[in-house]
Structure formats: C-alpha cells, structure tokens
N, C-alpha and C positions, 0 to 999 in steps of 0.2 A: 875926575877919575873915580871918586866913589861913586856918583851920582850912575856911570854905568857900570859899576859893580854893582849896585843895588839893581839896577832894570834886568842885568843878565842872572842876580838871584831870583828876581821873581817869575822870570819867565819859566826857569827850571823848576821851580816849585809849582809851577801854574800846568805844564808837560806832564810832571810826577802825580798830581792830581788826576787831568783827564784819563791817565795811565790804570789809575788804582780804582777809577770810576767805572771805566768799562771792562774789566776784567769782574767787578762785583757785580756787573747786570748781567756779562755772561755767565757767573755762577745764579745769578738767581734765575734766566731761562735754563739753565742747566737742571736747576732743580725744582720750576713751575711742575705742573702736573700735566698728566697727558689729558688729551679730551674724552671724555667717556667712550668714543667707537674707536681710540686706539688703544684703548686699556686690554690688558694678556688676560688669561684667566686667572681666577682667585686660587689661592691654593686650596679653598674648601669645594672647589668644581671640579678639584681631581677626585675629590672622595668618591663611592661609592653614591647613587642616590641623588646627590646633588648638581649642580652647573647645569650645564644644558641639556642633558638625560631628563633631571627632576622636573626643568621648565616645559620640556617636550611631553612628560607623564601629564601635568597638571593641564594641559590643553586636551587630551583624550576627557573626555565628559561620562558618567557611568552613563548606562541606559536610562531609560528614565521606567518609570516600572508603573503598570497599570494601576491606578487606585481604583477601589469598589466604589460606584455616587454610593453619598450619604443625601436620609431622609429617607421618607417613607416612600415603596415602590409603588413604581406606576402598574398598570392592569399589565395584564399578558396580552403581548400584541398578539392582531387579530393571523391564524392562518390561512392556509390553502391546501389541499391536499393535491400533489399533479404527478404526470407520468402514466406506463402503463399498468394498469393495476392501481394506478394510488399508491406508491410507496413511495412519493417524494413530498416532503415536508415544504412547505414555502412560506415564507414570513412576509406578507402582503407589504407590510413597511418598508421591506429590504429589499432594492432591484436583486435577481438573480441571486437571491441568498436559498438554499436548498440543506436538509438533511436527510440524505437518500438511507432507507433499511435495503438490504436485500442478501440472500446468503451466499457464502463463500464456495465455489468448488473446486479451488486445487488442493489435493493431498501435500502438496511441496510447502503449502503455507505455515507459518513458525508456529500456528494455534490450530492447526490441523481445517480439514473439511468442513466441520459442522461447526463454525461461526457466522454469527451474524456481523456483517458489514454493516458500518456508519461511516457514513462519505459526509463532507458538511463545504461550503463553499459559502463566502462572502459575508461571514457570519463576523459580529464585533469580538475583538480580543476578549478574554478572560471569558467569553459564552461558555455554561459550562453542559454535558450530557451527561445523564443519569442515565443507567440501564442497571435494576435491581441494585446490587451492594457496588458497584464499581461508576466511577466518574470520572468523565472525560474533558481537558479543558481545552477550547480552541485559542491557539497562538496567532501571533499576529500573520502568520501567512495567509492567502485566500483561499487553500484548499485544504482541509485538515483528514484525516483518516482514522477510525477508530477501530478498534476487532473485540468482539464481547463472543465467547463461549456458550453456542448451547446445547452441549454432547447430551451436558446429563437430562435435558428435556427432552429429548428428541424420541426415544424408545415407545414410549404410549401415544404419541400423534399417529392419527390414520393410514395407514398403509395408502389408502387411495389418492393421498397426495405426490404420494412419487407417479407421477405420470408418463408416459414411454410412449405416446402418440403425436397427436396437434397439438402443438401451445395452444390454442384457443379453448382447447377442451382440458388443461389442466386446472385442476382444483388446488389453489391456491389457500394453505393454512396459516391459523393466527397460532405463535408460537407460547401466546400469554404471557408476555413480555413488557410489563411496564415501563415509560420513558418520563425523562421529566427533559425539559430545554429551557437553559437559562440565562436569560440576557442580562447583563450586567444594566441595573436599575430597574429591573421587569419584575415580576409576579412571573412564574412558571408556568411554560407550558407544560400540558402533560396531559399523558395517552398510553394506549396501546402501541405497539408497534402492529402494523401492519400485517395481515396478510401477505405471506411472500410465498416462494415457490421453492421447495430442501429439494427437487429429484435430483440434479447434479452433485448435491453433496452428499447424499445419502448414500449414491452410486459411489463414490470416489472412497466414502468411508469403508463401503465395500471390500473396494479392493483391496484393503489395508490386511484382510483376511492371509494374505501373501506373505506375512510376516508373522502371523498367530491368528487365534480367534478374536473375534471381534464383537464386543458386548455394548450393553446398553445400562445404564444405572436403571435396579430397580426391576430389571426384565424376571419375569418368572422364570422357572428353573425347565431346564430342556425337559423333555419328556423322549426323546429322538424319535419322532416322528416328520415326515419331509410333507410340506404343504405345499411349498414352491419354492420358486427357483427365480433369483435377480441376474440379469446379462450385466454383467460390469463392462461396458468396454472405458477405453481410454478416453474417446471422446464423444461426445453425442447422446441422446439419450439411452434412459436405462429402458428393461424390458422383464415383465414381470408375468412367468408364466405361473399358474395357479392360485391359491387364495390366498388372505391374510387380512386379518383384523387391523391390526396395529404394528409400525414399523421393526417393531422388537420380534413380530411374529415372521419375519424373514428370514431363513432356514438355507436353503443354497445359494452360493456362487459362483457365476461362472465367469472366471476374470479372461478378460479378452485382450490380449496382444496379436501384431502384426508378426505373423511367419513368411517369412524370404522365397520367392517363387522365382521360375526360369519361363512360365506362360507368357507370352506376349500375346497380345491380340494386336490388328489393326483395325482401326475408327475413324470413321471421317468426323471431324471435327470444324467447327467454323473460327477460323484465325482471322479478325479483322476483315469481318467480309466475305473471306474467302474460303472456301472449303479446302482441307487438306486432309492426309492422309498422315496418323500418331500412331507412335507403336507405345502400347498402353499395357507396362507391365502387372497384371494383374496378383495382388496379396494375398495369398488366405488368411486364416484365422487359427494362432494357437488358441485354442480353450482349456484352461484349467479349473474343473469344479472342487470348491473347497465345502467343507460345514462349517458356517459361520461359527456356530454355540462352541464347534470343538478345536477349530484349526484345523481339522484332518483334512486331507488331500483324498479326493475322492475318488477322480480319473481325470486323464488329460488326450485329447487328441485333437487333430489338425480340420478346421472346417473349411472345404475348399471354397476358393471365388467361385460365383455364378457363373461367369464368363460372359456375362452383359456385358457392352461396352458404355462409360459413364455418362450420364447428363452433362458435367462439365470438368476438368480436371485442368491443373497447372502445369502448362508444357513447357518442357524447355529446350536448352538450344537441340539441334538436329532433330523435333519433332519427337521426344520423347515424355511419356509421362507414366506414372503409377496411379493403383486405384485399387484400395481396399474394399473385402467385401463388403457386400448392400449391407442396411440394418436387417431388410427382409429375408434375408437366405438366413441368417443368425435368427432372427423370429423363428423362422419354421426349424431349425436346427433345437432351439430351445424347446420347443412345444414336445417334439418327439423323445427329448431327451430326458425329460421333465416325467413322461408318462411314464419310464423304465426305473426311473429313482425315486418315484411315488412313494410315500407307504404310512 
C-alpha cells in the first residue's frame, strides 16, 4: 500500500515539474528579443533629424567642389584663331572648345546694346575670363555665356565702322579690349579681343533716342550743328547719310517703325515649284527724326512702300503675305531729307 502511494507521489511531483518547466520557456520566448528586421522604431527616430530622415540625409553626398592643380603652371596652351573675321578663340588641345567675341544688338538686352558677347563652349570647369576689371568663371556646363559693357568706349571709335552696305565691305574695329583666358593649371592666355563689327548696336543704341537723348561718355559738347543723319530701323542695317569723324559725331535720327497699310498688290511667286499668284500686303514706314545730343523730336512723317513686289516673303495660308518697305526707297528718302536739315 505505501509502495504505491509513493509511485503516485512521485508521478504528481514529476506532472507539477514538467508543468512549471514549460511555462518558464514560454516566458523566456516571451521575453527573447526580436530579430533586428522586426524591431519598431527607436523612440529617438521620432525626433526631429534622426531615424530614417537622418539615414536618408547622410546618403545625399555634397558636391564635390573643384580644386585649383597645385604646382607650378604649365605654358599657355597653344591657340587658333577661326570663324568669319577671326573672332573665335580655339584651344588647339580642346576638340571643339571655342571663346567667341562679338557684339550684342538687341536694345531688349538686361546690359543694353552696346555689349560685348563672350560665348565659350567646351572649356574645363573653373576656366576663368578676364575682360579689363570684371571675371568670368566657366561652370561645369558646356556652354557658358558672358556680357562685359562697352558704352563708355564706344563714342571715339570711327564713325566708318557702322557700315550700312555689303558685309564684305564692312570695316570691322578693334575695341582695345584686353582679354586674359585661363585654364586651371595653365599660364594665361592673353590678347586683344578682336576686331568685331558695333553697326547693329550702334543702330539699336540709336534708337533708344525715343525715350531721351542719347550720349556717349566723354563726347565733346554739342555745338548744334547737323552733319548727318543715321536711319535706325528695327531690323537690318543701319544707313548713314552725311559725314562724321567718330561715332559721338552722330547728330540725327531717324527711327523706323512699320505703319499699317490697306495697299495690296498681287505677285507671282514660286511655291514649291509652282508659280502662284500672293496678295502682298505692302508696309510703309513711320519715320520719326529725333536729335540725338537733345532728345528733341524733330519731325515725323509716313514714307510710303515702293510698290515693288518682293524677292521673297513668308506666305501663308490662302496665299497671303506682307512686305515692308526696301532699304533703298528709306536710302533715297534719307538723302533728301538729310539735305533740308543740313546746317
């Protein structure tokens, strides 16, 4: 009898053990750790700056920022001058690397007309351009653009360089405009700029007459005498009837705008081949002559179209096109105009 009273004690003590066994392994899985890819977030990755924001900051990389070579510079790489006229810079080492000069002529431009353009193309980041006291640095893009000012030189340059005939027969001036070009680890180049061609901005500066007089730094003081007279129009060249020494010595203007006509002509025109028949509304020409030195408004009246029908014009739908008057009929209109305002 005792003998299995003892076996049925120990069985229940041996029950009550595996009992209190596995209940402590499921508190200790209960309280193992999780594996690191199912852990929540920190409470410091709510903050501002931190968690996965600050991990996302720190993979954005800053720029990396051009350094200057150290050591002593090498020569000035060798150039080339190309283009028409020579006013494009070439750096014989560098495919298709170019610093073009040439001047500016829209009046719309934020540094007005009479700047000089520097175009630069393919040129190493940090190249820097020198034009007198101002420098230009080119950015990693392939095209760079510069605008350097030269109102205040412009007044004593030759009146014969505003040209108003054939491009091939314009005299193209040196503005005396020293340049430096500089390649990061190079020696300097350096020059003149070029001969270029002001008539277009000279013309454009012109017109600026429309809003005041229009001066030159340095120009001597009027005397009011009339020497001649510049045709300003809007597009095209300019037209310079009488004399003048130097561009300051420029005394009329006659600014040209398009006045609204009801003239049509008809013109046979060749469309693809084919000859057709355009109704070719012909423009004339308001003229307004100002005095440059004063602003004053001199006279204004209407110069009619020739009534030619044009070498070529941009037709559109139903065979219609416009066409402002010739340069030539504006010539002969200046010349005559010119001779009554003499004095």
């Amino acid at each position: 009898m005792r003998t299995r009273f003892s076996m049925l004690l120990v069985a229940l003590l041996s029950l009550a053990l595996v009992a209190s066994c596995g209940k402590k392994d499921e508190e200790k899985k209960d309280g193992e750790k999780a594996p690191e890819a199912m852990k929540g977030p920190k409470k410091d990755s709510m903050k501002p700056g931190k968690g996965m924001d600050a991990e996302m900051k720190a993979e954005v990389k800053p720029e990396k920022k051009v350094e200057a070579p150290t050591g002593p510079l090498k020569d000035a790489p060798e150039i080339e001058w190309k283009g028409y006229k020579k006013t494009k810079l070439t750096i014989k080492s560098i495919a298709k690397s170019e610093v073009w000069f040439y001047m500016a002529s829209l009046s719309s431009s934020d540094s007005g007309p009479l700047t000089l353009n520097i175009s630069t193309r393919e040129l190493p980041e940090g190249t820097k351009v020198v034009l007198g006291d101002k420098t230009f640095t080119v950015d990693k893009r392939k095209y760079g653009y510069f605008k350097y000012s030269v109102k205040d030189i412009m007044g004593p340059l030759p009146l014969s360089a505003v040209y108003h005939k054939r491009s091939y027969k314009k005299k193209y001036i040196k503005l005396g405009v020293k340049f430096k070009v500089e390649l990061p680890g190079f020696k300097a180049i350096e020059g003149e700029v070029p001969a270029i061609d002001p008539s277009s901005s000279v013309k454009n500066y012109m017109r600026e007459v429309e809003d005041g007089k229009v001066l030159f730094k340095g120009e001597p003081k009027y005397d009011g005498k009339v020497r001649n007279l510049i045709v300003a129009t809007k597009y095209g060249s300019p037209y310079i009837a009488g004399k003048g020494d130097k561009i300051w010595d420029l005394d009329l203007v006659a600014v040209v705008n398009d006045e609204p006509s009801t003239v049509v002509k008809k013109c046979k025109m060749t469309i693809k081949k084919k000859v057709v028949e355009v109704a070719v509304t012909l423009i004339d020409a308001k003229v307004t002559i100002y005095n440059r030195h004063t602003g004053e408004k001199v006279s204004t009246e209407v110069v009619k179209h020739g009534g030619k029908c044009p070498y070529y014009a941009t037709v559109k739908a139903g065979n219609t096109a416009t066409h402002t008057i010739d340069s030539s009929d504006l010539h002969k209109w200046a010349d005559k105009a010119f001779k009554k305002l003499k004095k």
